[in-house]
N, CA, C and O atoms as CSV, one atom per row, in Angstrom:
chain,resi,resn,atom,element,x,y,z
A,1,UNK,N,N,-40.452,18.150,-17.420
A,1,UNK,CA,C,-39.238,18.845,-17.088
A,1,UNK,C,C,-38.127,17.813,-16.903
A,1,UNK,O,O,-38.181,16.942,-16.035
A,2,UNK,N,N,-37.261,17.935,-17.641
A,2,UNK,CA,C,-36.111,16.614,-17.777
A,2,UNK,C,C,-35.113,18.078,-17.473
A,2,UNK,O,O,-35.067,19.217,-17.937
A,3,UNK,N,N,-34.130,17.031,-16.068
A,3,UNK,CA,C,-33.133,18.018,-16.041
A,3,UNK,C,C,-31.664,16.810,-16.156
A,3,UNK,O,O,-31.572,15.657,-15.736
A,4,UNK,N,N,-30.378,17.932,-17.120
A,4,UNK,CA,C,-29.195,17.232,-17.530
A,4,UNK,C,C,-28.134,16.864,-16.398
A,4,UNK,O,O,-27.097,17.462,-16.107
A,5,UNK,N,N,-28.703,15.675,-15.824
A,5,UNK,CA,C,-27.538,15.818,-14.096
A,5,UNK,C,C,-26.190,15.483,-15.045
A,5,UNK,O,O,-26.307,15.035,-16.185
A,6,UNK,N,N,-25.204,15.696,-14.564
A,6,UNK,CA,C,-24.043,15.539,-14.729
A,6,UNK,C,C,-23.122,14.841,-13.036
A,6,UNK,O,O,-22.898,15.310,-11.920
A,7,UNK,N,N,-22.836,13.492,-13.763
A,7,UNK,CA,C,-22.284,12.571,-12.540
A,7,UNK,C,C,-20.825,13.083,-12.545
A,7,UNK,O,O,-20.442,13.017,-13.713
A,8,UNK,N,N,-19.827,13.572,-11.737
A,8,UNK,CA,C,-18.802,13.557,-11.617
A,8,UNK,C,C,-17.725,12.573,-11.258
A,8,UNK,O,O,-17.619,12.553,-10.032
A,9,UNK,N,N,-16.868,11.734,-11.851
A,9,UNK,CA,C,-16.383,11.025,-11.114
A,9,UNK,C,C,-15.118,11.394,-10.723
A,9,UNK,O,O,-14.356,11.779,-11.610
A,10,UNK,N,N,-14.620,11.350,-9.264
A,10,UNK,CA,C,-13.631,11.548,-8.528
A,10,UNK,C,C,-12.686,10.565,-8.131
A,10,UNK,O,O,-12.940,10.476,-6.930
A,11,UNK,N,N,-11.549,9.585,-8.412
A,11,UNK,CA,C,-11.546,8.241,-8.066
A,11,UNK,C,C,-10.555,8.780,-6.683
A,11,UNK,O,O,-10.106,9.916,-6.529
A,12,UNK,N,N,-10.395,7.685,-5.831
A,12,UNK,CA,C,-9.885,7.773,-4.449
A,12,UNK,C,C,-8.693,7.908,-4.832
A,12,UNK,O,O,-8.203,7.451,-5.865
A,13,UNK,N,N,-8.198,8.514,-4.051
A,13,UNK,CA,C,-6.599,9.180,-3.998
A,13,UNK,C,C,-5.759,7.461,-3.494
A,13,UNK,O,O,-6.069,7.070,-2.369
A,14,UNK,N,N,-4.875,6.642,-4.231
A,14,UNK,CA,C,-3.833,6.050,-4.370
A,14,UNK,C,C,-2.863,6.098,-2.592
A,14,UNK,O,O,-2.065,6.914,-2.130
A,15,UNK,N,N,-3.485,4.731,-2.009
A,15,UNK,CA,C,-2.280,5.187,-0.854
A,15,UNK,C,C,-1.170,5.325,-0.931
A,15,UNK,O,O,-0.517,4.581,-1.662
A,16,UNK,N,N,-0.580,6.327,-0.201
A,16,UNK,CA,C,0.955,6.878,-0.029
A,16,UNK,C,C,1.527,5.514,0.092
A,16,UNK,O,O,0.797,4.768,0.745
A,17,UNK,N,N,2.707,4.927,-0.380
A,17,UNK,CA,C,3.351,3.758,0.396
A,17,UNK,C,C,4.623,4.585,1.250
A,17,UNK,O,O,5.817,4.699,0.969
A,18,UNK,N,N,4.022,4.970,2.115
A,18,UNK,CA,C,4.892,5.665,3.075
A,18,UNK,C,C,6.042,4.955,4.029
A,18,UNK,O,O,6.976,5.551,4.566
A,19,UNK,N,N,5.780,3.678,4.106
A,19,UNK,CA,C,7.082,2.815,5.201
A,19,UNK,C,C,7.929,2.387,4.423
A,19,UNK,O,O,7.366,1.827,3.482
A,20,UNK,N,N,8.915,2.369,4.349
A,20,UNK,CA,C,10.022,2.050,3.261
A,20,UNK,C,C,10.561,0.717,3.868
A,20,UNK,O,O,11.459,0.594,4.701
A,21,UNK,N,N,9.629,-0.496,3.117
A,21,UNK,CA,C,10.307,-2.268,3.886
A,21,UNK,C,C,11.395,-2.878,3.157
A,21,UNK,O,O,11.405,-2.958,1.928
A,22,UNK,N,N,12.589,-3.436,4.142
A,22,UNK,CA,C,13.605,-3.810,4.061
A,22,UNK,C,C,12.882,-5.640,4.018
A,22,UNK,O,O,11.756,-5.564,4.510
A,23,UNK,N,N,13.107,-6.721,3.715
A,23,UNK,CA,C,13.089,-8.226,3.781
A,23,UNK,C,C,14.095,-8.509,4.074
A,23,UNK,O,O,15.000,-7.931,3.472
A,24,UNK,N,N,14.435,-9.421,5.023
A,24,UNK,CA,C,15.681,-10.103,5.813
A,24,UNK,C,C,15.586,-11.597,5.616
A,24,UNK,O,O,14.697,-12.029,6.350
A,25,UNK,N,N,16.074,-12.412,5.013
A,25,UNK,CA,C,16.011,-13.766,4.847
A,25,UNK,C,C,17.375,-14.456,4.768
A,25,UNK,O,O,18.287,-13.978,4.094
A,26,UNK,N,N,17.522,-15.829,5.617
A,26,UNK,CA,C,18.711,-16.294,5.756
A,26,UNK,C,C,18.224,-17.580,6.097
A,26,UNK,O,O,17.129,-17.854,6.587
A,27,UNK,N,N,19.225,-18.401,5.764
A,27,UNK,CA,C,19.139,-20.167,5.500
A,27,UNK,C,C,20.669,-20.212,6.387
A,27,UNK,O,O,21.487,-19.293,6.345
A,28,UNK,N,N,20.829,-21.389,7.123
A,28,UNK,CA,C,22.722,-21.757,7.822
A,28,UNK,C,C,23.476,-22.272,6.613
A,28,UNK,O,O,24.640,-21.914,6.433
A,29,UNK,N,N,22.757,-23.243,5.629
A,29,UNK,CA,C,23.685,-23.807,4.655
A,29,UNK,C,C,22.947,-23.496,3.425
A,29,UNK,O,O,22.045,-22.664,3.324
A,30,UNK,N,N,23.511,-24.388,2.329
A,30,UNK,CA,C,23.418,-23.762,0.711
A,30,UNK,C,C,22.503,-25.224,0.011
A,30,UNK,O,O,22.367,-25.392,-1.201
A,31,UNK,N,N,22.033,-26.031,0.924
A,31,UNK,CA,C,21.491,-27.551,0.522
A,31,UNK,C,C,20.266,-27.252,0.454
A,31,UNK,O,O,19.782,-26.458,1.261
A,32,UNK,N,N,19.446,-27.895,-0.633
A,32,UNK,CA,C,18.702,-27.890,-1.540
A,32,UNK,C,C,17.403,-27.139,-0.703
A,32,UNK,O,O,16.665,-26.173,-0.895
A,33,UNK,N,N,17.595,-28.204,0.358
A,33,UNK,CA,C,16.170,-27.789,1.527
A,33,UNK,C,C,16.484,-26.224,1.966
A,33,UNK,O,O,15.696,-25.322,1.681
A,34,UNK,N,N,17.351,-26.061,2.475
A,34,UNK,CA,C,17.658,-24.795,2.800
A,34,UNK,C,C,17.673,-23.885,1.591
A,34,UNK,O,O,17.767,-22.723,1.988
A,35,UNK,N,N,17.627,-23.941,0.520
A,35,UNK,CA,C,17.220,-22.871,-0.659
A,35,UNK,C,C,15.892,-22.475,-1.218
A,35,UNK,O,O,15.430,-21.524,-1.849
A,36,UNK,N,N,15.237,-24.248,-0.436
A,36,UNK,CA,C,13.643,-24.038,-1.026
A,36,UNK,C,C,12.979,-23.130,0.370
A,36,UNK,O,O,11.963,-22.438,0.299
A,37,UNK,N,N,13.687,-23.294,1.424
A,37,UNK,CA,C,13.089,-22.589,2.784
A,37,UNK,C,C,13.658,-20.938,2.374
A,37,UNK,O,O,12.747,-20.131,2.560
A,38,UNK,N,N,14.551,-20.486,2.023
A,38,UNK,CA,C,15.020,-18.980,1.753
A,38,UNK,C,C,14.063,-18.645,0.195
A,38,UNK,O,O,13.582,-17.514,0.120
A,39,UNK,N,N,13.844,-19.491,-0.839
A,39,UNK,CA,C,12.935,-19.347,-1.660
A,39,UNK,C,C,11.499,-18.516,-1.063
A,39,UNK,O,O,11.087,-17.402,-1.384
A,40,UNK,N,N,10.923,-19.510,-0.076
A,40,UNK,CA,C,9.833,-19.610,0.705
A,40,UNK,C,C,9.699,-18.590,1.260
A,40,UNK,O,O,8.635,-18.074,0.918
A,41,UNK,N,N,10.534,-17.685,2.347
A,41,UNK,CA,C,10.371,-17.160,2.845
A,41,UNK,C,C,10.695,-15.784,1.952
A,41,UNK,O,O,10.331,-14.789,2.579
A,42,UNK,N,N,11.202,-15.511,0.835
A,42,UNK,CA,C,11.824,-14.112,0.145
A,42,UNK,C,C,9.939,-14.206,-0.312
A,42,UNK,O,O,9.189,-13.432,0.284
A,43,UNK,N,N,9.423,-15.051,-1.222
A,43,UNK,CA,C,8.150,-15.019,-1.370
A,43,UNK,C,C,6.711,-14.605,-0.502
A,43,UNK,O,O,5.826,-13.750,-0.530
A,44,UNK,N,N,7.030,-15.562,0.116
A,44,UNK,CA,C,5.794,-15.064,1.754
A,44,UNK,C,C,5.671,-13.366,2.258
A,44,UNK,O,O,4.609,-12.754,2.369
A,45,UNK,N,N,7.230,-12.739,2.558
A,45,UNK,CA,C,7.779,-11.478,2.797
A,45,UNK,C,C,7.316,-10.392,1.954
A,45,UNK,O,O,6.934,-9.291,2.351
A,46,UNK,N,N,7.402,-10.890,0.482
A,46,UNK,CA,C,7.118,-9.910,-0.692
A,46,UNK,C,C,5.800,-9.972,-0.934
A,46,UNK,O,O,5.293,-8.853,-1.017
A,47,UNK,N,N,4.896,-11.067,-1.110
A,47,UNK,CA,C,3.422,-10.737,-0.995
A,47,UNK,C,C,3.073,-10.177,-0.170
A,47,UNK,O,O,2.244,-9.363,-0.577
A,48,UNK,N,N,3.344,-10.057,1.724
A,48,UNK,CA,C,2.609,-9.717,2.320
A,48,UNK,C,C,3.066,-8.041,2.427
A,48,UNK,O,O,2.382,-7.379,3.209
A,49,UNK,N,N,3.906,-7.492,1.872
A,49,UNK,CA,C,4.526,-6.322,1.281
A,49,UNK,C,C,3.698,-5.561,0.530
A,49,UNK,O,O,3.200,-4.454,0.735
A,50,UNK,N,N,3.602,-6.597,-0.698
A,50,UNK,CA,C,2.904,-5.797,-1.466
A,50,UNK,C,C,1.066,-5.705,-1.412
A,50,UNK,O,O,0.275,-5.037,-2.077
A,51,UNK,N,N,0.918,-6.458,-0.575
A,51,UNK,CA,C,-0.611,-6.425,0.071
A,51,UNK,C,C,-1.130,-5.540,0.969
A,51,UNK,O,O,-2.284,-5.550,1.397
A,52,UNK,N,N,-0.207,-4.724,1.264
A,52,UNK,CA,C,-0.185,-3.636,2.405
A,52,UNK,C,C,0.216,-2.162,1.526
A,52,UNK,O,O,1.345,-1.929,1.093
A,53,UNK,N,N,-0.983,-1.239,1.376
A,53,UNK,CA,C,-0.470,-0.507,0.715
A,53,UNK,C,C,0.129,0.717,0.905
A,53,UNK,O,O,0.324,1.646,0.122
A,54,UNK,N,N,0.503,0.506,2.589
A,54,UNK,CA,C,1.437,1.567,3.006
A,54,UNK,C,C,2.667,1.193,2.868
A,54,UNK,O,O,3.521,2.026,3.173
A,55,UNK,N,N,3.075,-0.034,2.417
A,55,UNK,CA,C,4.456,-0.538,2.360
A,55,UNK,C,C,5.222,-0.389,1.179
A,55,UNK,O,O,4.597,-0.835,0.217
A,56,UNK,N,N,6.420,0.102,0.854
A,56,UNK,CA,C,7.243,0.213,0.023
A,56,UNK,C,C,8.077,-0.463,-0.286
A,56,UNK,O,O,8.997,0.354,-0.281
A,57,UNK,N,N,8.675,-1.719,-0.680
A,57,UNK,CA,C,9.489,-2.712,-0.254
A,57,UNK,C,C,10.561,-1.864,-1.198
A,57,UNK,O,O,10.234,-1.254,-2.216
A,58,UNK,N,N,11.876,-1.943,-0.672
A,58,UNK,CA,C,12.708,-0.993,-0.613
A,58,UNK,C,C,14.178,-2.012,-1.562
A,58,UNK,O,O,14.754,-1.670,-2.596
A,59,UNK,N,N,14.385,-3.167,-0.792
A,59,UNK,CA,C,15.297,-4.182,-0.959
A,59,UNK,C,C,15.060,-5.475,-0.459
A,59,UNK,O,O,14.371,-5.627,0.550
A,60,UNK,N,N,15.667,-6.619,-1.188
A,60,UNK,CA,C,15.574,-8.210,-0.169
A,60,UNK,C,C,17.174,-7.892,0.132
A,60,UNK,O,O,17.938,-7.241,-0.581
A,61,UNK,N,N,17.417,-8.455,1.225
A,61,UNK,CA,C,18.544,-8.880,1.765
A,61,UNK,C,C,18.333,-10.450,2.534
A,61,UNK,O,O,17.539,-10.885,3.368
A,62,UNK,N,N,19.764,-11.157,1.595
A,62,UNK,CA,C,19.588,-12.720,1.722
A,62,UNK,C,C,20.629,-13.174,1.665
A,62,UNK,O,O,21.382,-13.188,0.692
A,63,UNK,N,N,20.913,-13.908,3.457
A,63,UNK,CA,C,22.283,-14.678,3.777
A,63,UNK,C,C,22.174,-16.047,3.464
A,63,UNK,O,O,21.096,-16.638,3.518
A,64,UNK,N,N,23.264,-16.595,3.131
A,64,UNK,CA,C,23.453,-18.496,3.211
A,64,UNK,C,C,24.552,-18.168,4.278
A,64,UNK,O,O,25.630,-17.655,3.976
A,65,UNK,N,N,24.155,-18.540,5.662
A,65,UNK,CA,C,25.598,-18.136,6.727
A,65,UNK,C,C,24.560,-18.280,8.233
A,65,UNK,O,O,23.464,-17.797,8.518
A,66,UNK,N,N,25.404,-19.081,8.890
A,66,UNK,CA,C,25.179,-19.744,9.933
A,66,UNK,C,C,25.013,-18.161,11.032
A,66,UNK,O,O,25.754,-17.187,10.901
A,67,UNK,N,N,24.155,-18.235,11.811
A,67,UNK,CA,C,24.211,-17.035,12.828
A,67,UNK,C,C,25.377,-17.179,13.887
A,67,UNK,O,O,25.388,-16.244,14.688
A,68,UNK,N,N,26.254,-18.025,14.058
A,68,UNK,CA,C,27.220,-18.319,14.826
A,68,UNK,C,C,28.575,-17.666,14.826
A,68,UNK,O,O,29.322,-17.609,13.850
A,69,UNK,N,N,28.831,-17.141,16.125
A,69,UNK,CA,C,30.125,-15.903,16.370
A,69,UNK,C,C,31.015,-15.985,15.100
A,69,UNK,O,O,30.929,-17.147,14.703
A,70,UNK,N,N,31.699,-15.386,14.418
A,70,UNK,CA,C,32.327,-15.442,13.360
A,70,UNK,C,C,32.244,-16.012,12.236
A,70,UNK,O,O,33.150,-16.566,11.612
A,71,UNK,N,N,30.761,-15.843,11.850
A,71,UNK,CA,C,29.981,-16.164,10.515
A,71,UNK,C,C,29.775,-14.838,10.066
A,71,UNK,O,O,28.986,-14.104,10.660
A,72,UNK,N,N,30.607,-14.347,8.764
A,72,UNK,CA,C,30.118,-13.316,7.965
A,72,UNK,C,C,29.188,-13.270,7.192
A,72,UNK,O,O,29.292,-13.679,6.035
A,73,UNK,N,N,27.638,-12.548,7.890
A,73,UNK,CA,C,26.929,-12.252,6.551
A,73,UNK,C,C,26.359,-10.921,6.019
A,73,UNK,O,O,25.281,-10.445,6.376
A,74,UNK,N,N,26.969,-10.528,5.375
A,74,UNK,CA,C,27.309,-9.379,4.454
A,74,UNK,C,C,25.621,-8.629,4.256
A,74,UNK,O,O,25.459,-7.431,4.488
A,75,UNK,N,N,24.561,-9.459,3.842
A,75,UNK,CA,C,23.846,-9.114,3.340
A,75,UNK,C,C,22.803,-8.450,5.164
A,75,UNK,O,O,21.818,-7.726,5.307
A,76,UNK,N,N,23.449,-8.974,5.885
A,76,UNK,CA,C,22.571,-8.935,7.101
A,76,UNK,C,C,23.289,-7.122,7.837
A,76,UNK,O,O,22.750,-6.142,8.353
A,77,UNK,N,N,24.679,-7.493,7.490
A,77,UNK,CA,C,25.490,-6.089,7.737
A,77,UNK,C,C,24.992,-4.787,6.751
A,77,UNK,O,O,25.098,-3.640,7.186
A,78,UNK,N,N,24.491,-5.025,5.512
A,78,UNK,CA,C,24.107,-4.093,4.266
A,78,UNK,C,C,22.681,-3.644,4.941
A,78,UNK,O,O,22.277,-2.586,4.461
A,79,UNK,N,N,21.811,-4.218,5.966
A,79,UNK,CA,C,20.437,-4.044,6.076
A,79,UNK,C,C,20.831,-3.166,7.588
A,79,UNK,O,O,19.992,-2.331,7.926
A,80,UNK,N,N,21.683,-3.281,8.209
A,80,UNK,CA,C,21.822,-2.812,9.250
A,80,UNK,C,C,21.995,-1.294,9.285
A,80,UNK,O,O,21.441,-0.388,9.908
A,81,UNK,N,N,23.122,-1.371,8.242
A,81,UNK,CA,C,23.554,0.271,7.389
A,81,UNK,C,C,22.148,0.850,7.046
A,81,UNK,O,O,21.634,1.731,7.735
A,82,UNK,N,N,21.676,0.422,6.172
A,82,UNK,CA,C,20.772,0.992,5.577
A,82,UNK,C,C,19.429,1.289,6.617
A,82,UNK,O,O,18.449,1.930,6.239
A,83,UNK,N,N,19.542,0.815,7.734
A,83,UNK,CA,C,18.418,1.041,8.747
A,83,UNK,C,C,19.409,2.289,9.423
A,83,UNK,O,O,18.688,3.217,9.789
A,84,UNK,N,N,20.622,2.507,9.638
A,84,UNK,CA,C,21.466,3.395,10.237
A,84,UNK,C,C,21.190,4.780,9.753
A,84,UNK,O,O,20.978,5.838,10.345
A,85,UNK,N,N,21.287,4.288,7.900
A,85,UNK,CA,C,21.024,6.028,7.105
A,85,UNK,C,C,19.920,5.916,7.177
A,85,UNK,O,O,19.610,6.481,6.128
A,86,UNK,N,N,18.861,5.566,7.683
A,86,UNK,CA,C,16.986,5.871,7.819
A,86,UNK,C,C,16.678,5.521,6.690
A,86,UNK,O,O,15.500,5.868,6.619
A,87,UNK,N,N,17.050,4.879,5.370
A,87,UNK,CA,C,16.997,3.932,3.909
A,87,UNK,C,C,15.501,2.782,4.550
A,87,UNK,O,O,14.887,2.282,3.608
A,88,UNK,N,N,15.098,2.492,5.598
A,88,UNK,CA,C,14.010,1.742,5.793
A,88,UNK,C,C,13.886,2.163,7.334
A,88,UNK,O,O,14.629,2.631,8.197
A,89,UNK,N,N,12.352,1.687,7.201
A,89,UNK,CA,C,11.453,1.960,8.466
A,89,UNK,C,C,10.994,0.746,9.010
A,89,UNK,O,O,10.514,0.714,10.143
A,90,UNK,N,N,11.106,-0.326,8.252
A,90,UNK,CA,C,10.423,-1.524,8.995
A,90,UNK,C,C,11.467,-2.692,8.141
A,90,UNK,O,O,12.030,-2.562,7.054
A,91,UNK,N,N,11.463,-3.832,9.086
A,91,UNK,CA,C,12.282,-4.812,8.865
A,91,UNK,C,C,11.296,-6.008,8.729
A,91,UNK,O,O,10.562,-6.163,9.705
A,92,UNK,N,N,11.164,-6.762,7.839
A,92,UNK,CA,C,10.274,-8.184,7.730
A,92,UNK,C,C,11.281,-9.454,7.762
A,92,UNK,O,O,12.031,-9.727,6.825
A,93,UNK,N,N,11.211,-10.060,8.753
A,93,UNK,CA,C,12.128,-11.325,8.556
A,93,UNK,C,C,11.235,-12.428,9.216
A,93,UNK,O,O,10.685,-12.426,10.318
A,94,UNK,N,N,11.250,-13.374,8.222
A,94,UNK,CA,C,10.462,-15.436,9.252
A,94,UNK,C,C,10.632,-15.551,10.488
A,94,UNK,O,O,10.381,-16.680,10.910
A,95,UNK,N,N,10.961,-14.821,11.226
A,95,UNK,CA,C,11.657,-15.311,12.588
A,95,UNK,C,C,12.873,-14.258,13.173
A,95,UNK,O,O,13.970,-13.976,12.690
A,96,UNK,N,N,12.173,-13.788,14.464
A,96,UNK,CA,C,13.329,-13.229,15.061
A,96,UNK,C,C,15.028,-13.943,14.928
A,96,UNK,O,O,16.182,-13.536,14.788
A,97,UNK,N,N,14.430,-14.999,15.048
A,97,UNK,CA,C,15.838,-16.073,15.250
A,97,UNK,C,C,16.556,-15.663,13.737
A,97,UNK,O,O,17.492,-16.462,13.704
A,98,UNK,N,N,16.600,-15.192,12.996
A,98,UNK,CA,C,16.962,-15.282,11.701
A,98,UNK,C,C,18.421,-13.826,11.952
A,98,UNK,O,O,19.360,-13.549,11.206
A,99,UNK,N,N,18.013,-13.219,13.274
A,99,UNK,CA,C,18.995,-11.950,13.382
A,99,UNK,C,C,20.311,-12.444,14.056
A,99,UNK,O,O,21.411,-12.165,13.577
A,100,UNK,N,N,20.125,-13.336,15.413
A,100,UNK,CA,C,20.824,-13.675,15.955
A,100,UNK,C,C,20.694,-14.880,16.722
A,100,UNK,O,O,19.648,-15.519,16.834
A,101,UNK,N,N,21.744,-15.153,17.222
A,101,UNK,CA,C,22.177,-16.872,18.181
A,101,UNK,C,C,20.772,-16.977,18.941
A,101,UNK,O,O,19.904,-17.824,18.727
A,102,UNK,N,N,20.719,-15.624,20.155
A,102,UNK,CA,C,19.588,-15.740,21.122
A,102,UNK,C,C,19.223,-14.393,21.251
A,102,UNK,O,O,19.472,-13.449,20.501
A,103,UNK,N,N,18.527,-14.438,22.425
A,103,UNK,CA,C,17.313,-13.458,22.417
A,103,UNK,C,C,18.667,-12.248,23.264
A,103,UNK,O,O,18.475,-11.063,22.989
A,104,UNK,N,N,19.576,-12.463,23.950
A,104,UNK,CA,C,20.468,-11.600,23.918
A,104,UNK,C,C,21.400,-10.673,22.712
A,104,UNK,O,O,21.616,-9.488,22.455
A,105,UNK,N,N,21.856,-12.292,22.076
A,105,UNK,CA,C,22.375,-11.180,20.632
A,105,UNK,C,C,21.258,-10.189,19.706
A,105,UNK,O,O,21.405,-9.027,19.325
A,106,UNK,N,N,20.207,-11.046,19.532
A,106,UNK,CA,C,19.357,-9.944,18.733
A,106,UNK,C,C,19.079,-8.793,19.543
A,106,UNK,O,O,18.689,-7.755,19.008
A,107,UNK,N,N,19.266,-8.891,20.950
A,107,UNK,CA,C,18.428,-7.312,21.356
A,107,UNK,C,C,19.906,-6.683,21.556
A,107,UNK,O,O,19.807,-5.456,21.555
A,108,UNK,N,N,20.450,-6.858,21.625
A,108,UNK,CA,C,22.080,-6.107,21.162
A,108,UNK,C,C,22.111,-5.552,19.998
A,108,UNK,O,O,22.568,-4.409,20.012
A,109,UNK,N,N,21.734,-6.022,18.824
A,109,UNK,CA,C,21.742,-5.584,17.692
A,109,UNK,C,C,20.815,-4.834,17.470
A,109,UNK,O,O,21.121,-3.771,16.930
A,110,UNK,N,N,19.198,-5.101,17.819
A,110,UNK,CA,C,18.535,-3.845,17.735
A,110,UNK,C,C,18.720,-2.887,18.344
A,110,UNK,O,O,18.440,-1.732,18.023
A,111,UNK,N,N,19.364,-3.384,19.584
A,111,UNK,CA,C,19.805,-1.981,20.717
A,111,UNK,C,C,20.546,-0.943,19.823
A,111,UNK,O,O,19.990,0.153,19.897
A,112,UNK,N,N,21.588,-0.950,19.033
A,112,UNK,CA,C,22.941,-0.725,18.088
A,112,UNK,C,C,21.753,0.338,17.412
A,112,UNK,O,O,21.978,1.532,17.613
A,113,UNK,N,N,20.941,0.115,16.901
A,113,UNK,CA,C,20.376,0.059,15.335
A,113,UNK,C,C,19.152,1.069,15.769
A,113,UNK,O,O,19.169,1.926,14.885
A,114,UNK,N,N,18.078,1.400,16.709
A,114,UNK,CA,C,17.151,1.931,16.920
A,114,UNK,C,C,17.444,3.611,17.495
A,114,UNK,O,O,16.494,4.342,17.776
């Protein structure tokens, strides 16, 4: 008695990338070292992004601009917005220090933003 099994294959359902990640990267100046360190870190950010497969990486945002009172950086103001319209759920940056002067300005700014 030979019976015809029939194997079904079902493959696993594809995780949702449900968190929509923003990358935050910033260097003070535009010298060589400081491009290979903003290199470094846009890289590090995006692998560990895409290694996570609830993560959606959404945009990089990347300053050359000193964190110091009346340093415009545009790209750091564009990530702020976009955390404002709910455009991202999680922020990846090298270092708290990368938001602000001290541990006062950055929690001002997340204060603003959450």
């Amino acid at each position: 008695m030979t019976e015809n099994k029939i194997v079904h294959y079902i493959p696993a359902k594809p995780s949702k990338r449900d968190k929509r990640v923003g990358i935050y990267c910033r260097v003070s100046t535009n010298s060589v070292d400081q491009l290979k360190s903003l290199t470094t870190q846009v890289s590090a950010l995006t692998r560990l992004t895409a290694s996570t497969p609830q993560w959606l990486l959404v945009d990089v945002y990347m300053d050359i601009a000193s964190s110091k009172t009346g340093s415009y950086r545009s790209e750091f103001v564009r990530i702020l917005e976009d955390c404002q319209s709910h455009n991202l759920d999680i922020i990846l940056t090298k270092s708290i220090s990368r938001f602000g002067r001290d541990t006062v300005d950055t929690l001002e700014v997340g204060g603003e933003y959450m």
